[in-house]
Each structure stands twice: as C-alpha cells, then as structure tokens.
KOLKEMI-887613 format. One line per field, with one value per residue (C-alpha): z negated, y, x negated. Coordinates in steps of 0.02 Angstrom, whole numbers, always signed. Layout:
<pts>
w c(Z/...)
v c(Y/...)
u c(X/...)
</pts>
This chain:
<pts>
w c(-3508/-3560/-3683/-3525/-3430/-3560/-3575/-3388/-3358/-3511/-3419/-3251/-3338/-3420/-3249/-3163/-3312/-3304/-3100/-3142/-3281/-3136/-2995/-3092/-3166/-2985/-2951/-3114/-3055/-2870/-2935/-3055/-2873/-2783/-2933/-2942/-2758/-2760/-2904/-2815/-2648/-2758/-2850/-2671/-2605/-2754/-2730/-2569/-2583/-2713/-2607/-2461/-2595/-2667/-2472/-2430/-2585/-2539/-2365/-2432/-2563/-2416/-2308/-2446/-2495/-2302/-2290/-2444/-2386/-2201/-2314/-2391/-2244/-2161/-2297/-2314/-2141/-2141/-2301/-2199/-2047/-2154/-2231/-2075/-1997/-2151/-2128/-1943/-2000/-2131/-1986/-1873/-2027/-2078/-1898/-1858/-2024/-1969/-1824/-1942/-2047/-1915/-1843/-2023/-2019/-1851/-1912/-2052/-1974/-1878/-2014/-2080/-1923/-1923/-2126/-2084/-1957/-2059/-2197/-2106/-2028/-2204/-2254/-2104/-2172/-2325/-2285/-2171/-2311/-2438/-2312/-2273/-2468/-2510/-2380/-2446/-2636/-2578/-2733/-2689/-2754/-2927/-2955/-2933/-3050/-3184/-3192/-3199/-3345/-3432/-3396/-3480/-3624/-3659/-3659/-3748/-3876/-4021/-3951/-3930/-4113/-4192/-4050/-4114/-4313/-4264/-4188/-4324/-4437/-4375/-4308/-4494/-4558/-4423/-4505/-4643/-4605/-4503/-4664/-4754/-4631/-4652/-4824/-4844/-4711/-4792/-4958/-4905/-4814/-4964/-5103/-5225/-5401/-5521/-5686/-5820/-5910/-6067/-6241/-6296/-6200/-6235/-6228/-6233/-6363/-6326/-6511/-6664/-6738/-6641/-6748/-6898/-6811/-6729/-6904/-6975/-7181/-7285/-7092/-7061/-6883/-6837/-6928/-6829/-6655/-6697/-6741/-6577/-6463/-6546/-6528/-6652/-6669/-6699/-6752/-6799/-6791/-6616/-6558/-6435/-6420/-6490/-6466/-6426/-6454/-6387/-6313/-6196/-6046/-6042/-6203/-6199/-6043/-6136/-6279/-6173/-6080/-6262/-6346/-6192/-6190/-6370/-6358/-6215/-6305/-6492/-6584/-6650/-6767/-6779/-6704/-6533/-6535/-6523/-6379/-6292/-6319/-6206/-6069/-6056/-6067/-5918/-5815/-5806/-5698/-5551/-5565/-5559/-5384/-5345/-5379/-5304/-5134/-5143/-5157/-5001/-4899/-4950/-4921/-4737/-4801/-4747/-4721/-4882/-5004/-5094/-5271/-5227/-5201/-5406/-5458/-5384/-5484/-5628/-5590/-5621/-5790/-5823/-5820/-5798/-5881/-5908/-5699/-5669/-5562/-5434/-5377/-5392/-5276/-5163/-5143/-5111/-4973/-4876/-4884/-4833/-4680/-4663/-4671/-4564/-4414/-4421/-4431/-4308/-4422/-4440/-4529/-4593/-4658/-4758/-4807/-4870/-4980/-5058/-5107/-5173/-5251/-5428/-5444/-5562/-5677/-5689/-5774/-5845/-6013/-5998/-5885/-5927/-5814/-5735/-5644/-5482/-5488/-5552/-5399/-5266/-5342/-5346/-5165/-5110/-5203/-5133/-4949/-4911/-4764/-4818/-4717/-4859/-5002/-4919/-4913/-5077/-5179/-5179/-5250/-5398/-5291/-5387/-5223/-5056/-4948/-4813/-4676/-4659/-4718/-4910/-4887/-4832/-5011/-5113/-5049/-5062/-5258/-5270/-5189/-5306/-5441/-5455/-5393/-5520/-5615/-5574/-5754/-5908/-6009/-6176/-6178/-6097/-6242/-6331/-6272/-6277/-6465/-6480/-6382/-6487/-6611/-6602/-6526/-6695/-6786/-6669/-6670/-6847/-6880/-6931/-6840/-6722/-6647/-6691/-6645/-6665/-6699/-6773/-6640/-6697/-6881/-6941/-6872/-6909/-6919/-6930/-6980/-6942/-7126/-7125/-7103/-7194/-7374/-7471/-7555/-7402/-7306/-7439/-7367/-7195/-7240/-7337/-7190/-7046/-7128/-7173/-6978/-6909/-7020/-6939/-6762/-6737/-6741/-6769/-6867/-7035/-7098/-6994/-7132/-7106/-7140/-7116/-7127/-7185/-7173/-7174/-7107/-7141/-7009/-6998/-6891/-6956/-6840)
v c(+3058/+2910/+3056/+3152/+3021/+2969/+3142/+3163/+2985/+3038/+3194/+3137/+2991/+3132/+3215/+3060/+3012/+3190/+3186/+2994/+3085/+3203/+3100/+2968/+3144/+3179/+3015/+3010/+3171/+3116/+2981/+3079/+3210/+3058/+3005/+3173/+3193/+3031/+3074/+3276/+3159/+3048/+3209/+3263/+3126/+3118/+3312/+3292/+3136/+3233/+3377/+3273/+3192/+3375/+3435/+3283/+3327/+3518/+3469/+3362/+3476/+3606/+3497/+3491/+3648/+3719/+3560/+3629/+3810/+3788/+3672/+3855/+3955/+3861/+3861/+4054/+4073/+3967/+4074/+4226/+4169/+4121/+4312/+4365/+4273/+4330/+4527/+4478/+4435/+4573/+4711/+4649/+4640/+4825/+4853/+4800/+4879/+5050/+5029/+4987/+5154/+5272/+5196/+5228/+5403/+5439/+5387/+5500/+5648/+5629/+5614/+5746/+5854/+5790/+5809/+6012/+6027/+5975/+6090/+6242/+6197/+6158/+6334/+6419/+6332/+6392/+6592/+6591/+6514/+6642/+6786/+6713/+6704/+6892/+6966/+6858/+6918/+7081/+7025/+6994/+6812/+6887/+7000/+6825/+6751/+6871/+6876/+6709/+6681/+6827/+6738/+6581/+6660/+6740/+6594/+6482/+6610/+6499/+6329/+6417/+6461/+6312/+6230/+6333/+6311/+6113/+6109/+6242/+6096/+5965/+6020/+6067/+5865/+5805/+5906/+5848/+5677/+5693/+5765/+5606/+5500/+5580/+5584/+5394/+5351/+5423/+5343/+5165/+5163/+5226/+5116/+5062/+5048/+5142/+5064/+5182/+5194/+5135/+5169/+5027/+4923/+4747/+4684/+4478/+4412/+4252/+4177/+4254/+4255/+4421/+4517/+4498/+4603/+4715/+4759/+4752/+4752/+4849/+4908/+5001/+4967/+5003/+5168/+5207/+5134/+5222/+5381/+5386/+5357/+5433/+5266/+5172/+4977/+4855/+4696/+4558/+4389/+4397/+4268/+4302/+4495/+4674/+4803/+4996/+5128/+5299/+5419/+5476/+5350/+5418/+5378/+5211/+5183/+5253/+5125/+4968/+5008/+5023/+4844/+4737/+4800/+4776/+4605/+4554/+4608/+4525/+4688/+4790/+4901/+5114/+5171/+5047/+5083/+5269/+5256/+5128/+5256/+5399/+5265/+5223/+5426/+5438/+5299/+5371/+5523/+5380/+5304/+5472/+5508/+5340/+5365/+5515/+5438/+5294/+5398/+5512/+5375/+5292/+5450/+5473/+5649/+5666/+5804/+5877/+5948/+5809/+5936/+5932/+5742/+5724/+5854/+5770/+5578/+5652/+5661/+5459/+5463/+5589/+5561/+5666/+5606/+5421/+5428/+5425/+5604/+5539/+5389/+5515/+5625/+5471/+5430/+5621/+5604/+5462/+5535/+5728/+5617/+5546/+5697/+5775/+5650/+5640/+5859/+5865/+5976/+5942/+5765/+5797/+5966/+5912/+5740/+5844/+5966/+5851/+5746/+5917/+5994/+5948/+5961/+6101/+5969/+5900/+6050/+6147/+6088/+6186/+6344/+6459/+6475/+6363/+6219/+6260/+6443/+6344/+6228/+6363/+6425/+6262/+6211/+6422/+6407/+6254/+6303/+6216/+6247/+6405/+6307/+6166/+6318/+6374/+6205/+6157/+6323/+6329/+6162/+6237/+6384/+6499/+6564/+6593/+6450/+6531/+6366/+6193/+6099/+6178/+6164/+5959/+5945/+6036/+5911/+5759/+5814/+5797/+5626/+5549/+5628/+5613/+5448/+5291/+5227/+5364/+5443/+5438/+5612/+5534/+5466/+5644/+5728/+5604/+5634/+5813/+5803/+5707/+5848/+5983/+5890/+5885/+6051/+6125/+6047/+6090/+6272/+6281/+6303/+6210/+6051/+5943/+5844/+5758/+5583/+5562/+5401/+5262/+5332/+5504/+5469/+5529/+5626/+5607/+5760/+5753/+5912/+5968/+5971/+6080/+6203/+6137/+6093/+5969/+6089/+6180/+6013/+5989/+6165/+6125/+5961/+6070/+6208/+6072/+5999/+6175/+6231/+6051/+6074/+6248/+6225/+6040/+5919/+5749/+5600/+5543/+5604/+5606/+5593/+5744/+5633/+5757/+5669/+5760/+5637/+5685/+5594/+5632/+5590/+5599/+5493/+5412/+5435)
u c(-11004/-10889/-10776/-10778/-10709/-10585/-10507/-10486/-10428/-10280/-10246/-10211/-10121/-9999/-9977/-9929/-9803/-9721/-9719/-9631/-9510/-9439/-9434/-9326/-9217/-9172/-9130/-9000/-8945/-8916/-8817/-8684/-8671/-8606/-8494/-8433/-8388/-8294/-8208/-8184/-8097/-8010/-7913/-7904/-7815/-7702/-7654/-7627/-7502/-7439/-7388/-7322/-7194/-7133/-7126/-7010/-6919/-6907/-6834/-6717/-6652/-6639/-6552/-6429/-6406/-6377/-6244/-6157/-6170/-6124/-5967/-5926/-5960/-5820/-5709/-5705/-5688/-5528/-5453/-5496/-5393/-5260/-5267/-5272/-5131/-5047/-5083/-5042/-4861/-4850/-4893/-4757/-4615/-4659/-4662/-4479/-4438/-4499/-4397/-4255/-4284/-4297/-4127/-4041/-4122/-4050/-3889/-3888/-3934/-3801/-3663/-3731/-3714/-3527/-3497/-3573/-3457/-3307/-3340/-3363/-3188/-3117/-3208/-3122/-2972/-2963/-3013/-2858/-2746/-2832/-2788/-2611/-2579/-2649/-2566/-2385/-2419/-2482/-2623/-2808/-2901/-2985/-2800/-2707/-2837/-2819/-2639/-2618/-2745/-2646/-2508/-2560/-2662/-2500/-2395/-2496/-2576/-2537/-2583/-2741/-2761/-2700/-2818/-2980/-2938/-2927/-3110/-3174/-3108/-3161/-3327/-3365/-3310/-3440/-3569/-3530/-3544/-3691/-3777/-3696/-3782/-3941/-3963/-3893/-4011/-4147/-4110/-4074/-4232/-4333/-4240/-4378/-4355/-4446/-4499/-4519/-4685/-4667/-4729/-4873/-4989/-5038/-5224/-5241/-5367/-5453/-5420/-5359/-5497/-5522/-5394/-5487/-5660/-5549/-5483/-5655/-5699/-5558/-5487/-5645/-5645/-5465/-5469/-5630/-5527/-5381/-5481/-5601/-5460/-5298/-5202/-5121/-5166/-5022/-5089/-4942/-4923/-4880/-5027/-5184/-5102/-5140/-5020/-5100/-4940/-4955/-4841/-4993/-5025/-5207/-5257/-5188/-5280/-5450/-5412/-5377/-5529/-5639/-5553/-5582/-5770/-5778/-5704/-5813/-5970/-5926/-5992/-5868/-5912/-5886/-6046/-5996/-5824/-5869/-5987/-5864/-5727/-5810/-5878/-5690/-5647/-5776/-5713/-5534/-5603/-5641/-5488/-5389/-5491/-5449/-5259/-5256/-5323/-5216/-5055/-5116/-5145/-4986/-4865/-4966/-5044/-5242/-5347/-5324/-5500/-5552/-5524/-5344/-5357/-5433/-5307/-5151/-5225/-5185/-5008/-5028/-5035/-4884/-4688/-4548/-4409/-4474/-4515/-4710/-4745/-4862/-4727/-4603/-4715/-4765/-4576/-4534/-4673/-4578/-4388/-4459/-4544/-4384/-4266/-4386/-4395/-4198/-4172/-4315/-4452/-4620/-4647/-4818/-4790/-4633/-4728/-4883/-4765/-4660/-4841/-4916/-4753/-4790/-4987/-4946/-4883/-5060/-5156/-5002/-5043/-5204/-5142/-5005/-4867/-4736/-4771/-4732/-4840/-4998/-4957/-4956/-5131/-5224/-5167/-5215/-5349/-5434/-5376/-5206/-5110/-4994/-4853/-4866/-4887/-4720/-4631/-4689/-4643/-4475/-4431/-4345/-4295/-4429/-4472/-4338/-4344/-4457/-4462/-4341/-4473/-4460/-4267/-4307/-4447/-4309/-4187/-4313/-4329/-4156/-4123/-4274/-4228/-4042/-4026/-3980/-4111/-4234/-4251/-4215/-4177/-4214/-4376/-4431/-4355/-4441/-4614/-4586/-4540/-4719/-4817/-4760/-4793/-4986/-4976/-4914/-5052/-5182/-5140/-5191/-5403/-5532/-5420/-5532/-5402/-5229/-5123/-4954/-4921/-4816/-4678/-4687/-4645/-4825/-4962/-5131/-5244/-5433/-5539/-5694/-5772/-5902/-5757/-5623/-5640/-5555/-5429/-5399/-5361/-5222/-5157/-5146/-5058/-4930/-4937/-4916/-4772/-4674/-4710/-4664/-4459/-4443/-4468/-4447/-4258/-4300/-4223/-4286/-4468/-4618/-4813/-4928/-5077/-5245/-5396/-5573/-5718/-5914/-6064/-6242/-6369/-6553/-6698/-6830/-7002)
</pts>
C-alpha cells in the first residue's frame, strides 16, 4: 500500500514538474517576442528616418537639376533667337539681292535686243555692199575669192616653198629635241651606279686560329671544301679573313653559306663540310624567290605566276658584261615606266617587259636557243600577258617591234646598257673564257663535275671512279688539255688537274 502510494505520489510529482517546465518555456518565449518586436520597431524607426533623409536629399538634388535645366532651356532659347534674327537678316539681304538680279537681267535682255538689232543692220549692210561690189566686178563672192588666192599663190609661190622646207626643218629639230629631252629625262632620273660583281668573297674569322681547321691535317679539309663546293680557298696572312675565288656568284654564295656554318659550329671536318655544302645549295632556292620578289616589287610589276617570280631570282646571280642582270632588269623597269609616262604608252606594260626581257638568261645554260626565244616561252608558258611577250621580244630586234611599248624596252636596254660605267666587256669575256672552260671538260665521260679555279689558270676535274680508271684519268687529263689549245685563246698555261678518288662505305647494325 505504502509502494503504491510512493509510485503515484512520484508520478504526479513528474506531471507537475513537466506542467512547471512549459509554463516557465512560454514565459522565456514571451519574453524574446517582446524583445524581438522592439528590436522589429526600432529597425522600423531607423528605416523610416532613413528614408525621410534620402527623400530630402532626392528633392534637393531635383531642385537642382530643374534650376540647371530651366538655366539651359533659356540659354538655347536665346541662341535660337539670335539664329533666328540672323536668318531674319539673311532673308531680307538675298531678298534685295534678288531684286538686284532680276534688274541686271532686265538690263541685259535688253542690250541684247539692241546688240540683235545692230547686227541684222550691219548684216543688211554688208549684203548691199556684197551686191554693189558683184555687180561693179561683174565677179560673184567665191569667183572674187578664188582669183584672188590664185593671184597670191601665184605671186608668192616660192615664199611658200622656202616657207614649207623651213617648218619641215625645223619641225624635224623639235623632234629631235623633244626625244633629247625624253631620253635625258629619263636617265637623270634613273642615275644609279652599278657596281660590278666581282670575282672573290671574303668571310671574317673570329681568330686565326680558325685557318688552321679550315685547312685541316695535310689540307684535308680545304681539298674536301674546295671539292664539295667548286671554290677555291685563299688563305694568306691577311688576318681574321678567308678569301673564296670563283668566277660563279652562286657557288661562292653556296661556299660562304657552308664556312660560316662550319665556323659557327667548331667541327670541320669532310663528312660536315659535305652535308653543310647542300644545306647551303638548298637555301639559295629561297633566296632566289626572295630576289625575285624583291626586284618585282621594286620595278612596280605585280600580278605575275609566282614560277616566273623564282625564274626571274636567278637573274641575281648572273652578269652581263660585269653588270648583275636582275639590276640591270630592275633599272630597265624604271626608265621603260619612265619613257612610257613621258610618250604616253602604257607604264605597266613597258615596266613589266623590260623586268621580264632577260629571264631567258636565267635557264639558257640548260635550254638551247637564244635568250630572248627561251624568254618568250617561259613567260607563254607560265601565262604572261602576250602584250608583255610582245614588248619584251624584240629587245634585240629578233622579232618586229609589234607595240610602242617593245620599241620603249628596246630603248630602255639601250640607255642601261650603253651608258658610262654600266659594263665592262672584259670581265664578260673573261667569265665566258671560264664557262667554256668547264664546259669542255664536262663534255668528256665518266666526268662528275669540274672548277675552274685559281682565275682560270687550272681546272680541276673530278671523276666518277667506278667508271674511270686510273690510266684512263691520265687520258682525259691529256684529252682536256689538247681540246682546251684548239678551241680556247688565253694567256700563259692554264693545269688540267683531274682528280679520281674512291670511298668505301658500309654500316655496322
């Protein structure tokens, strides 16, 4: 009875403590809803001071703005009166100068009713003085005409004559000068020099020490330099300089290109100086394209196929008569542009066929025919203009001159050529000399390739010797030399030096 008692007094004990824990919960929480409501006004009344202060500062700022703009409004409207009063005045001045016009208008029309009225009078005049006259000479106007110019043709006959032969004469002296004119104009405003290419080409060394690699162990590397790129190495006492002599400006170039690689890199030995040798070799292809670019844009010539443009570079490593071709042709360009503008032809067609009239120069080594006929088929070939094949073509008067423009390039070919300074007939009879020189000992077989070198006084052949045996290379030596005294005139000896040299190879894997 007691346990009984005991567990209900605990229960209602529990009850009344968790009826006590929520009563004093709501009381906590009624207490943070009345903190939170004063803090809810307080953020009210905050906000709402807040907005009073940007409204005041809102009415101000409109206040100023409509002062400013009313400020504006009242200045435009006084520039607009002004205008106006301005227009106002304009109105009225063209106004009283209409008035004026139509007064000066009025007045001419009338002198020219009077001036109308005197020449019919005059023209009256003069019928009745006609009549009066004809019927006195018994002779109408074109019968008094006639025999009066009869009359005077008669009479002065030989005044006439002498007359005509003076204007024949000197019509034909102001031709003349006028063609004077021309041409001197032409050539004082195209008066470059032109510096002849010349024979060697100097490569700097950064320390003598140099020479002795480039000449390599009992001159193995020269004769391999000199071998791979058909120059010939002068190595003096000049200091921090190697001389490369060739008569051929495109194997000097190849060779300069090889020894400043080589130098650069510090190896030079045979196997290196034969690869550097045909990276140079490939190189010169970009710089022909780029040469022959340069000299298009430079003579003012564009639109022409990009074939003709690596064909024409190549003119920049041959001479004519110590003059290099593609200035010669780039010169040509600007007097034919020249000539042109003064004679009133076509500028571009005359420029473009003076640029393009030697390309035949640039392959005739390796196409028969002249010059000028492997010209005309390259340029037909790769789709020139047949007004340029036509002004180009008769340079040399191979073909009739068919437009003024190939009269102009024939003319422009003269003035480059002819004037002082220009060329220089011996060193193109001595490079001539040179070519046939290699080109009699490469017509004979079993030759690879040939130099002449040392300024023509010795040629250096070089066999292929699985073809050529030692005994037989003795043969073309003997063979070279008997051709070279038959068809050749040159002073002193020149060495037929033919070189036979064999190289095993094989790969270890």
């Amino acid at each position: 009875m007691s346990l009984t008692l005991v567990f209900l007094l605990a229960g209602m004990a529990g009850l009344v403590g968790i009826a006590l824990g929520y009563f004093i919960r709501f009381l906590v929480g009624l207490g943070q809803r009345s903190g939170l409501e004063l803090k809810v006004k307080e953020k009210l009344l905050e906000a709402e001071e807040e907005a009073k202060k940007l409204l005041k500062d809102a009415e101000g700022k409109v206040e100023h703005l409509s002062r400013e703009k009313r400020g504006e409004f009242k200045e435009q409207e006084e520039k607009l009166k002004k205008t106006e009063d301005r227009l106002i005045k304009k109105e009225e001045l063209l106004d009283k100068r209409q008035v004026d016009i139509d007064k000066e208008v009025e007045d001419i029309r009338n002198k020219v009713e009077e001036i109308k009225k005197v020449r019919e009078e005059v023209e009256q005049l003069r019928e009745s003085r006609q009549k009066e006259l004809e019927s006195v000479a018994a002779l109408s106007a074109d019968e008094a005409r006639a025999e009066l110019l009869k009359e005077i043709e008669k009479n002065h006959e030989e005044d006439m004559l002498v007359r005509m032969r003076k204007l024949e004469t000197e019509g034909a002296k102001e031709l003349e000068k006028k063609a004077q004119d021309i041409l001197v104009t032409a050539i004082h405003r195209y008066g470059n020099s032109v510096s002849s290419d010349i024979m060697s080409t100097s490569v700097d060394l950064p320390s003598d020490d140099v020479k002795g690699k480039i000449i390599g162990k009992e001159g193995r590397n020269i004769k391999a330099f000199e071998k791979s790129t058909g120059v010939e190495v002068v190595i003096d006492d000049t200091p921090g300089t190697v001389l490369l002599s060739s008569f051929d400006p495109v194997r000097r170039q190849v060779a300069r290109l090889a020894l400043e690689r080589l130098i650069k890199d510090g190896r030079i030995q045979p196997a290196r100086i034969e690869e550097e040798a045909e990276k140079a070799r490939q190189e010169i292809n970009t710089i022909i394209k780029e040469k022959g670019e340069q000299a298009a844009y430079e003579a003012g010539v564009f639109g022409l196929d990009p074939r003709i443009i690596s064909i024409l570079g190549r003119l920049h490593f041959r001479t004519s008569y110590g003059q290099n071709v593609l200035h010669h042709s780039v010169e040509m360009a600007h007097i034919a542009g020249m000539l042109a503008d003064e004679l009133g032809a076509n500028p571009s067609v005359a420029r473009a066929g003076a640029l393009l009239h030697d390309i035949g120069k640039a392959v005739d080594h390796e196409i028969q025919g002249t010059h000028v006929e492997i010209g005309r088929r390259i340029l037909q070939k790769f789709g020139a203009d047949e007004e340029i094949v036509k002004a180009m073509q008769a340079h040399h008067e191979e073909y009739p001159y068919e437009t003024v423009e190939s009269v102009i390039v024939q003319v422009a070919d003269a003035i480059s050529g002819s004037r002082p300074g220009a060329r220089r007939d011996t060193v193109e009879n001595y490079l001539k000399r040179l070519a046939d020189l290699e080109a009699i000992a490469n017509g004979f077989e079993g030759v690879a390739k040939s130099y002449a070198v040392q300024a023509g006084r010795e040629i250096r052949i070089f066999v292929t010797p699985e073809n050529v045996s030692d005994l037989e290379a003795q043969q073309i030596a003997r063979d070279v030399a008997k051709k070279v005294e038959q068809e050749l005139k040159y002073p002193g000896e020149i060495k037929v030096n033919v070189i036979r040299e064999s190289r095993s190879i094989e790969y270890a894997r």
